[in-house]
NUTORKOL-762450 format. One record per residue: x, y, z of N, C-alpha, C in turn; residue in one letter. Coordinates in nm, 4 decimals, decimal comma, m for minus. Layout:
BEGIN
{site {X; Y; Z}; {X; Y; Z}; {X; Y; Z}; "A"}
...
This chain:
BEGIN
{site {0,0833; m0,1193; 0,0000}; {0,0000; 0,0000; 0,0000}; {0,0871; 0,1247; 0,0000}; "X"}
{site {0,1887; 0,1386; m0,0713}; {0,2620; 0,2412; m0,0865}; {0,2144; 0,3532; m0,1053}; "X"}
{site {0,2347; 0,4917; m0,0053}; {0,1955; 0,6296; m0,0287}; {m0,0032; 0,6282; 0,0344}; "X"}
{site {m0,0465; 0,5152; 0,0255}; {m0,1590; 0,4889; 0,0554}; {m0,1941; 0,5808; 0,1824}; "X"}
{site {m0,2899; 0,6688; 0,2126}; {m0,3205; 0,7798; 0,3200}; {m0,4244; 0,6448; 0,3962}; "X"}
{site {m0,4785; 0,6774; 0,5120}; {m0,5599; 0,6095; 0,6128}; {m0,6918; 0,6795; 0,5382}; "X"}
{site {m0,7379; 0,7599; 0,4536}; {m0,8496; 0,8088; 0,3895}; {m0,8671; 0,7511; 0,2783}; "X"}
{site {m0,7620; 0,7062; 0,2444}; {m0,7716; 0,5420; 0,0504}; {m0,8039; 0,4605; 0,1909}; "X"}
{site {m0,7087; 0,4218; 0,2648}; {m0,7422; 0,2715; 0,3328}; {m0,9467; 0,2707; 0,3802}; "X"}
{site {m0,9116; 0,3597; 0,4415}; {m1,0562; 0,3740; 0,5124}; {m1,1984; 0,3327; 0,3906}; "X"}
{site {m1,1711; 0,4031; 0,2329}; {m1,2871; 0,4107; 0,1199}; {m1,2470; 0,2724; 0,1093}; "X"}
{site {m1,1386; 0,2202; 0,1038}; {m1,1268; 0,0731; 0,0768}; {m1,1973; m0,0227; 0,1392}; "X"}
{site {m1,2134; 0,0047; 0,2734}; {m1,2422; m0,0589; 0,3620}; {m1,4438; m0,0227; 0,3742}; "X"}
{site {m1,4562; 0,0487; 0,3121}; {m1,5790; 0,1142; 0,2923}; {m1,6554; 0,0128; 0,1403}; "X"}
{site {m1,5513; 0,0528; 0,0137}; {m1,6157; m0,0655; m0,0593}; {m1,6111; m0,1915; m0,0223}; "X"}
{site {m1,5387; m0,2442; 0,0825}; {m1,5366; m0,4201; 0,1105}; {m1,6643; m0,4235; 0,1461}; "X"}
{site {m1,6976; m0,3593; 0,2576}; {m1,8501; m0,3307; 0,3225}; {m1,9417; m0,3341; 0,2701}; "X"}
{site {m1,9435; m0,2567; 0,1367}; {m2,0451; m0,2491; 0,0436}; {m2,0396; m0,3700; m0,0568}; "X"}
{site {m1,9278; m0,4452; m0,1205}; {m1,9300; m0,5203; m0,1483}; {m1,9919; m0,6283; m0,1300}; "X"}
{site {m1,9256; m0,6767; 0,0623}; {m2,0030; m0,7955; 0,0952}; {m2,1599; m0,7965; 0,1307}; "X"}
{site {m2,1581; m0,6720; 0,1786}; {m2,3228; m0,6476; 0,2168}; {m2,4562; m0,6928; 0,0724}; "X"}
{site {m2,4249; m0,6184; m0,0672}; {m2,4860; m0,6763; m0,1498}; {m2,4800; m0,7987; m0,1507}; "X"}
{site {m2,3653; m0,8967; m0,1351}; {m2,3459; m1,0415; m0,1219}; {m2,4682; m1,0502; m0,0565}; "X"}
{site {m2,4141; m1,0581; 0,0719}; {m2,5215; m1,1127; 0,2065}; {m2,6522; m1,0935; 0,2114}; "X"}
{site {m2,7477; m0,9493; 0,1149}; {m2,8369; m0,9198; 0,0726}; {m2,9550; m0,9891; m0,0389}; "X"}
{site {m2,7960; m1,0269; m0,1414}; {m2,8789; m1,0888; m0,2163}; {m2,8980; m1,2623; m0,1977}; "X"}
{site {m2,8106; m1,3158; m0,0601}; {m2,8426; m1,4482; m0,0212}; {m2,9275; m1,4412; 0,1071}; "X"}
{site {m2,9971; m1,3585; 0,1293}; {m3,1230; m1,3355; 0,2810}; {m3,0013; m1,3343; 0,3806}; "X"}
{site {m2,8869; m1,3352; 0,3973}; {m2,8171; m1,3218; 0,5337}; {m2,8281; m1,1949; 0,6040}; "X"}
{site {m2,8012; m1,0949; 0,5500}; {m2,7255; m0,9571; 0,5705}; {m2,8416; m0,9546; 0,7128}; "X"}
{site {m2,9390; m0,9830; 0,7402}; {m3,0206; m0,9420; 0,8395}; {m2,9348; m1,0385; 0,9727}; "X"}
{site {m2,8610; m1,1201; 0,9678}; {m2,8507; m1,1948; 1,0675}; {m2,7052; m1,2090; 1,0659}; "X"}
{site {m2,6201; m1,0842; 1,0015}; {m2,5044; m1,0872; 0,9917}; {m2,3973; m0,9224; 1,0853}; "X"}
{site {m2,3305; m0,9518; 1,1480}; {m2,2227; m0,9058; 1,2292}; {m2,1343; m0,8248; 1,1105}; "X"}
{site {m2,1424; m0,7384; 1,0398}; {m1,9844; m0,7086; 0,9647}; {m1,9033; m0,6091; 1,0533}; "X"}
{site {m1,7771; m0,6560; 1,0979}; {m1,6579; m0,5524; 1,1567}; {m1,5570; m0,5542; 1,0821}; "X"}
{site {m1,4914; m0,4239; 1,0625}; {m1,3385; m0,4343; 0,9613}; {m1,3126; m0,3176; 1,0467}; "X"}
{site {m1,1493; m0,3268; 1,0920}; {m1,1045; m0,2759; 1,1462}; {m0,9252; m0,3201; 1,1258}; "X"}
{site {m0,8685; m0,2414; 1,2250}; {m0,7218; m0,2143; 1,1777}; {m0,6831; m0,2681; 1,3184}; "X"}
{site {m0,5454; m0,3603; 1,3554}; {m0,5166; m0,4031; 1,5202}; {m0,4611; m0,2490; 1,5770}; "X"}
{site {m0,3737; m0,1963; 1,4548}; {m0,3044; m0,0586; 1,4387}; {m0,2901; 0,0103; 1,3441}; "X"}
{site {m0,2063; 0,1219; 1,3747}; {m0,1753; 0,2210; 1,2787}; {m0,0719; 0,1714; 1,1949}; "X"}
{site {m0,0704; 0,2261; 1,0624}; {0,0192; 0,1891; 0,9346}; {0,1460; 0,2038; 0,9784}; "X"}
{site {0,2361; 0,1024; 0,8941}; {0,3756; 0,1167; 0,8414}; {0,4223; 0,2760; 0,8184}; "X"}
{site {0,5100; 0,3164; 0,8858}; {0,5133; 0,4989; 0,8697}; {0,5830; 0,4868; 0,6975}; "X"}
{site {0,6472; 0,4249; 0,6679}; {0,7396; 0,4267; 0,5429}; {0,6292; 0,4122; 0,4160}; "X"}
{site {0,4976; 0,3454; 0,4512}; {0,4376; 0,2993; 0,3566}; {0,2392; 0,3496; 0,3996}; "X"}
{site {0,2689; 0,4371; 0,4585}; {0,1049; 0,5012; 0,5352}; {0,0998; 0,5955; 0,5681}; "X"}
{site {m0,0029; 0,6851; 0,5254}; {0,0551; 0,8174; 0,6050}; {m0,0620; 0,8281; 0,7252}; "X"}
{site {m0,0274; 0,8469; 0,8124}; {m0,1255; 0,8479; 0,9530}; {m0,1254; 1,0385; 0,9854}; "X"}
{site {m0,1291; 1,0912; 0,9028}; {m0,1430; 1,2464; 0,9038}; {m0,2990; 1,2355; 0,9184}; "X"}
{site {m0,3180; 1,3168; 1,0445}; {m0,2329; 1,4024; 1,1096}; {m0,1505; 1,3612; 1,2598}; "X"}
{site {m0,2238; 1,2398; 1,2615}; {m0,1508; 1,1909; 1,3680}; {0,0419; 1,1667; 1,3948}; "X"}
{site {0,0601; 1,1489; 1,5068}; {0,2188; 1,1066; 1,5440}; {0,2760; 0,9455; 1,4949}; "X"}
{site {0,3096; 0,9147; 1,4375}; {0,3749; 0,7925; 1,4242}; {0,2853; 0,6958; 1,3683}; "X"}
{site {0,3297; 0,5802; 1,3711}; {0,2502; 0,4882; 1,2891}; {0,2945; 0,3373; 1,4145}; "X"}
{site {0,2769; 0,2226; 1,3098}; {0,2802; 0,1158; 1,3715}; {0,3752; 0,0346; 1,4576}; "X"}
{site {0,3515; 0,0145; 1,5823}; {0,5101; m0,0124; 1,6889}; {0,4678; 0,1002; 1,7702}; "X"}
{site {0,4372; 0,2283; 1,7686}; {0,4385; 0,3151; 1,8722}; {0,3363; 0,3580; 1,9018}; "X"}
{site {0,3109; 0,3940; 2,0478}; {0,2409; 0,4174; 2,1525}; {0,1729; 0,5406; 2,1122}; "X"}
{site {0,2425; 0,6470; 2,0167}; {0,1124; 0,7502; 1,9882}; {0,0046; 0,7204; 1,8776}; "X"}
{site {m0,0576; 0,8099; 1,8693}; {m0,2220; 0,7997; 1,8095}; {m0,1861; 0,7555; 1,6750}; "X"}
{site {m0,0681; 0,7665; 1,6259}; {m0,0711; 0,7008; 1,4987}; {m0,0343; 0,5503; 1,4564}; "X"}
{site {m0,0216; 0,4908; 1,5810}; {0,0124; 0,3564; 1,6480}; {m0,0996; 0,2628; 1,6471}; "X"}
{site {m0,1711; 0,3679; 1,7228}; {m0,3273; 0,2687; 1,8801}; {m0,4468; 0,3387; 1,7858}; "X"}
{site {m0,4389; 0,4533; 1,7358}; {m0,5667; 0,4602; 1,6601}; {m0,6231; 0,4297; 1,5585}; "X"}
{site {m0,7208; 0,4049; 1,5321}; {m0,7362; 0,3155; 1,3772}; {m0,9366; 0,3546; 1,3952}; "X"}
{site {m0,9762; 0,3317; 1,2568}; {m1,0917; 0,3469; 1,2385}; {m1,2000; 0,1901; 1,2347}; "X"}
{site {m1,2837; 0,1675; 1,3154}; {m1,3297; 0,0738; 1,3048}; {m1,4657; 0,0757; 1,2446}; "X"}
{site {m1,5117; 0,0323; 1,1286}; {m1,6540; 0,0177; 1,0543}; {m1,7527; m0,0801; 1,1003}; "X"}
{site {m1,8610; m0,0985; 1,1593}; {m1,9716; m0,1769; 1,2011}; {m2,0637; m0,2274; 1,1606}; "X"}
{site {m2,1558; m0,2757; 1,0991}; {m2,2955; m0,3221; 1,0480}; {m2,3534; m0,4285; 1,0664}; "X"}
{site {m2,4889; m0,3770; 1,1523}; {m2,5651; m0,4831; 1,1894}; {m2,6722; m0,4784; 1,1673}; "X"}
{site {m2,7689; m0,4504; 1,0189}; {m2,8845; m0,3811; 1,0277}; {m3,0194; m0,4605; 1,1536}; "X"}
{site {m3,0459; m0,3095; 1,1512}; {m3,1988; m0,3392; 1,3079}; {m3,1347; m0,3528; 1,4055}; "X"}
{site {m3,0016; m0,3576; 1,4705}; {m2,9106; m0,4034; 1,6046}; {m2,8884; m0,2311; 1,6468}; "X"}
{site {m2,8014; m0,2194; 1,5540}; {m2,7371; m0,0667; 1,6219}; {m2,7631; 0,0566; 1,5244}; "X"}
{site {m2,7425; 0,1660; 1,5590}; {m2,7929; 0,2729; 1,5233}; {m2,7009; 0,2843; 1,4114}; "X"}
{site {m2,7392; 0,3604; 1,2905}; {m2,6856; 0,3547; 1,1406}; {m2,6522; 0,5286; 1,1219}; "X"}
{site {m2,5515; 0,5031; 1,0234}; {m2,4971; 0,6520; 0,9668}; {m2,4305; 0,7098; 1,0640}; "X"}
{site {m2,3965; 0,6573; 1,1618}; {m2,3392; 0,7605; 1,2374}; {m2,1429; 0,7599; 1,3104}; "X"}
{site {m2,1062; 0,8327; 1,3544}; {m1,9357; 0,8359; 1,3851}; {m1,9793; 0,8499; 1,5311}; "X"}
{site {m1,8350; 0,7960; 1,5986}; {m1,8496; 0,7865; 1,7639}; {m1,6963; 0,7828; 1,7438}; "X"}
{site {m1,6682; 0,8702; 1,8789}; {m1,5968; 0,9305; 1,9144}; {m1,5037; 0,8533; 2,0516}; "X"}
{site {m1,5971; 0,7495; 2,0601}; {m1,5702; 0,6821; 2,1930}; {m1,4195; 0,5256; 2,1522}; "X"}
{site {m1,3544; 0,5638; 2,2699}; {m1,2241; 0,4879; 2,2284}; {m1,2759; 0,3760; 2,3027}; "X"}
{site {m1,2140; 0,2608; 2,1930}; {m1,2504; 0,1368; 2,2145}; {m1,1080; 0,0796; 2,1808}; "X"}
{site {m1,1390; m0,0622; 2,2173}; {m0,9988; m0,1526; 2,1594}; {m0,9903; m0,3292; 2,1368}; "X"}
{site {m0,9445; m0,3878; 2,0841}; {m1,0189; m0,4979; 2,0112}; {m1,0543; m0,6177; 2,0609}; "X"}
{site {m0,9988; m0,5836; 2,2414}; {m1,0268; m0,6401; 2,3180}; {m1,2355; m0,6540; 2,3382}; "X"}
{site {m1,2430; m0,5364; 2,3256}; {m1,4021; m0,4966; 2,2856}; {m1,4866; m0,5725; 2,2063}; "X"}
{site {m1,4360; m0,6325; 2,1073}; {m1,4955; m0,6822; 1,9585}; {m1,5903; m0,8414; 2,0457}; "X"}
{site {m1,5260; m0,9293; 2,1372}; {m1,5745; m1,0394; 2,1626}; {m1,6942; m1,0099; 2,2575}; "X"}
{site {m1,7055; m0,8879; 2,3092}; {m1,8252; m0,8924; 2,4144}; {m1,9579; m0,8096; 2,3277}; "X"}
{site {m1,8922; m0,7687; 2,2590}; {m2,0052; m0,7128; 2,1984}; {m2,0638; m0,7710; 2,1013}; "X"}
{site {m1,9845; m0,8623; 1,9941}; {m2,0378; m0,9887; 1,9286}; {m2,1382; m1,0689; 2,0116}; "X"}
{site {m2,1089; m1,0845; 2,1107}; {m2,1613; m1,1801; 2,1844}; {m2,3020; m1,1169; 2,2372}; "X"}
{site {m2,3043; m0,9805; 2,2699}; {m2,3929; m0,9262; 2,3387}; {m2,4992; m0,8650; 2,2095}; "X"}
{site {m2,4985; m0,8648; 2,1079}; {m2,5412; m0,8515; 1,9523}; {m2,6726; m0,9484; 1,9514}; "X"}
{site {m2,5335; m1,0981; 1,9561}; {m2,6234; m1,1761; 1,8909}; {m2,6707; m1,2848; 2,0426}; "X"}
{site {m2,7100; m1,2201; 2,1396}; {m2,7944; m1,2706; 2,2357}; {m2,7506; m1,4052; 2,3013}; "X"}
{site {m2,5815; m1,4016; 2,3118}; {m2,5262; m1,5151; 2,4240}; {m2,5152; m1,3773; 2,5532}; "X"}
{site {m2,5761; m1,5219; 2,6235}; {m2,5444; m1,5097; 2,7903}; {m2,4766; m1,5680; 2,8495}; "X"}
{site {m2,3912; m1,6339; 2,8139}; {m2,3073; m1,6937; 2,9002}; {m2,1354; m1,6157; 2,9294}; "X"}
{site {m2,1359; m1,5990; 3,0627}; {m2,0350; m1,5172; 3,1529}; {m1,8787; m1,5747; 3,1244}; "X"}
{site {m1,8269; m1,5213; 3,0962}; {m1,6776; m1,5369; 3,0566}; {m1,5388; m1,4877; 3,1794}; "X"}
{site {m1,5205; m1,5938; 3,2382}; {m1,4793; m1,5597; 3,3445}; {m1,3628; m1,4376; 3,2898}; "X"}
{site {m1,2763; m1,3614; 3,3452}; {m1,1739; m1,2633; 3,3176}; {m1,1832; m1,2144; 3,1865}; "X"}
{site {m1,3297; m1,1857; 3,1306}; {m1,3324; m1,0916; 2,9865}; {m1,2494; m0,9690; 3,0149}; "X"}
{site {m1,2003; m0,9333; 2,9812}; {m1,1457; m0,8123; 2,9981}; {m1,2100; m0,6576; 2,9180}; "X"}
{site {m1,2589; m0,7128; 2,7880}; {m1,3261; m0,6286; 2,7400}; {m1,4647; m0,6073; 2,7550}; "X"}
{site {m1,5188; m0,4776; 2,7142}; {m1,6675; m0,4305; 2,7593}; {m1,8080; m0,4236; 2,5995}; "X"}
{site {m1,8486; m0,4584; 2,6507}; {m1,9631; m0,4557; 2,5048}; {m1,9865; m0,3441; 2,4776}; "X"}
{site {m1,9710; m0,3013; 2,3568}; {m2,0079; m0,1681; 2,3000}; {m2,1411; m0,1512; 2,2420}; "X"}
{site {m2,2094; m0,2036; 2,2568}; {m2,4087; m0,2268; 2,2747}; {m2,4052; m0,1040; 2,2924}; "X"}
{site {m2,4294; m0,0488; 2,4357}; {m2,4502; 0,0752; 2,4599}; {m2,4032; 0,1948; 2,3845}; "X"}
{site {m2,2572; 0,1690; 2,2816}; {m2,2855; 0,2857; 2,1995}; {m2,3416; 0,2624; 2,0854}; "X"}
{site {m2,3537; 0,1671; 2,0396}; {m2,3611; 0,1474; 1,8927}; {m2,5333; 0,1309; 1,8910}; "X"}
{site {m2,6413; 0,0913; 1,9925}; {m2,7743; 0,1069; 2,0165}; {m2,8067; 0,2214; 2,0612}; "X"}
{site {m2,6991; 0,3208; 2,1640}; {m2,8461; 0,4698; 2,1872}; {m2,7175; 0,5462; 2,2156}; "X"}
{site {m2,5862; 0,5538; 2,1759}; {m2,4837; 0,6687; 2,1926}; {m2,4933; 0,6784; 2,3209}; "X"}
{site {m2,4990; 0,5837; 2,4131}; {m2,4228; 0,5934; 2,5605}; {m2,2738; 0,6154; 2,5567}; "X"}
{site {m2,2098; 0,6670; 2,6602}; {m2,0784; 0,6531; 2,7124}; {m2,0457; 0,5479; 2,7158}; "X"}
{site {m1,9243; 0,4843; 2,7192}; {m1,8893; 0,3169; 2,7667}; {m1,8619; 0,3419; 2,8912}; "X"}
{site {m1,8648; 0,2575; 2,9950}; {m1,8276; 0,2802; 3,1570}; {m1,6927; 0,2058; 3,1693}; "X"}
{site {m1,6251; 0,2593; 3,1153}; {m1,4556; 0,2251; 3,1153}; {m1,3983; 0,3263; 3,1633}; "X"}
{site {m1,2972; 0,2941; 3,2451}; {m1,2323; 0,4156; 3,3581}; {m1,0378; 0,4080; 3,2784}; "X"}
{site {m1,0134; 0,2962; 3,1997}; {m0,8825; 0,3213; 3,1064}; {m0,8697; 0,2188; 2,9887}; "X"}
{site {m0,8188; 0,2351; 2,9566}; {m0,7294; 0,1890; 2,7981}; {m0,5660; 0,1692; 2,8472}; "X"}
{site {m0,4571; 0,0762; 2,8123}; {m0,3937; 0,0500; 2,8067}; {m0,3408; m0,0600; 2,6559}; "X"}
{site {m0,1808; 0,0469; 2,6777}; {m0,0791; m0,0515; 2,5408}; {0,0457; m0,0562; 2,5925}; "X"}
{site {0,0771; m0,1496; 2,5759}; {0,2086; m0,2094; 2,5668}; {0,2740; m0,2877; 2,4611}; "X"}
{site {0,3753; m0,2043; 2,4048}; {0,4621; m0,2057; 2,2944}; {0,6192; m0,2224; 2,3296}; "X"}
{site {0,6898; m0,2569; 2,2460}; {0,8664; m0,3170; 2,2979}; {0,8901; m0,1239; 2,3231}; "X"}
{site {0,8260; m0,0805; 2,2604}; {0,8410; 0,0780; 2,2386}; {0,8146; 0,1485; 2,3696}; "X"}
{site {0,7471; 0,0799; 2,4727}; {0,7157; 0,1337; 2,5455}; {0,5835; 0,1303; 2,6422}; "X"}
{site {0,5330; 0,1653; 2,7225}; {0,3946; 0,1364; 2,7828}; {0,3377; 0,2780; 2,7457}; "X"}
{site {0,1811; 0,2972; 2,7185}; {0,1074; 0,4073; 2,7141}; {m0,0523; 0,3581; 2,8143}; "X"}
{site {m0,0964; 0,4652; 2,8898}; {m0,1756; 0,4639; 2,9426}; {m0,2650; 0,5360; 2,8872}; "X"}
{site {m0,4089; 0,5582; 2,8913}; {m0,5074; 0,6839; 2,8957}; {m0,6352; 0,6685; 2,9341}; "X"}
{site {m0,6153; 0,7537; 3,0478}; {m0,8055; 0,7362; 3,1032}; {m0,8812; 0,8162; 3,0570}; "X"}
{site {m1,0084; 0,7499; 3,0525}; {m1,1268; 0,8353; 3,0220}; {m1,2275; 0,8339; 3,0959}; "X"}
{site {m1,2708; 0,9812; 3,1230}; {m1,3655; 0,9805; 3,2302}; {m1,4684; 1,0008; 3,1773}; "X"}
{site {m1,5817; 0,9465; 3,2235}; {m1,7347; 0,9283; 3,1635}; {m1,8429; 1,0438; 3,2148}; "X"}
């Protein structure tokens, strides 16, 4: 993906969406289907540009840990819209789960279901975020 900006990656990642969704549409799934695409991190600095952010992949700043994550669940969660709320991919298994209506308790989940934003733009009730990289440790709390 040479020279590739996080705004090509992102439309890219926008036609996959649209891609598979007609799939899943035109085989009756798309109603009973989960789509997430997302990034673990930020790009290769040599080969991504994470402008405007600091750095890219390996390091602890926003151009590292931040990444854009795309959702679709039609009738589950609220549509068209951007959230602002930091999440991390630790997140992805409780909220799958909490989607598609398992109850069963997972001893030491560590992550929190994002239901609450993606159904009525609640806050998440998370008090931090943590990374650890050979680069270094980064912390950041967020208060609700």
């Amino acid at each position: 993906m040479d020279g590739h900006s996080t705004d090509t990656i992102t439309s890219r990642s926008i036609d996959f969406i649209n891609r598979n969704s007609n799939n899943l549409k035109q085989n009756t799934l798309l109603e009973n289907t989960i789509v997430i695409v997302f990034s673990d991190n930020g790009g290769l600095e040599n080969s991504a540009s994470q402008i405007p952010l600091r750095h890219g992949k390996g390091w602890i700043y926003e151009g590292g840990i931040r990444v854009s994550m795309m959702i679709s669940c039609p009738g589950k969660i609220l549509r068209n819209r951007i959230s602002d709320q930091p999440i991390a991919t630790i997140d992805i298994l409780p909220k799958i789960m909490d989607l598609a209506g398992v109850k069963v308790k997972i001893p030491a989940m560590d992550g929190i279901s994002l239901v609450p934003v993606l159904k009525e733009n609640k806050p998440l009730k998370r008090e931090a975020l943590y990374w650890n990289y050979e680069t270094g440790i980064a912390f950041a709390r967020y208060f609700n």
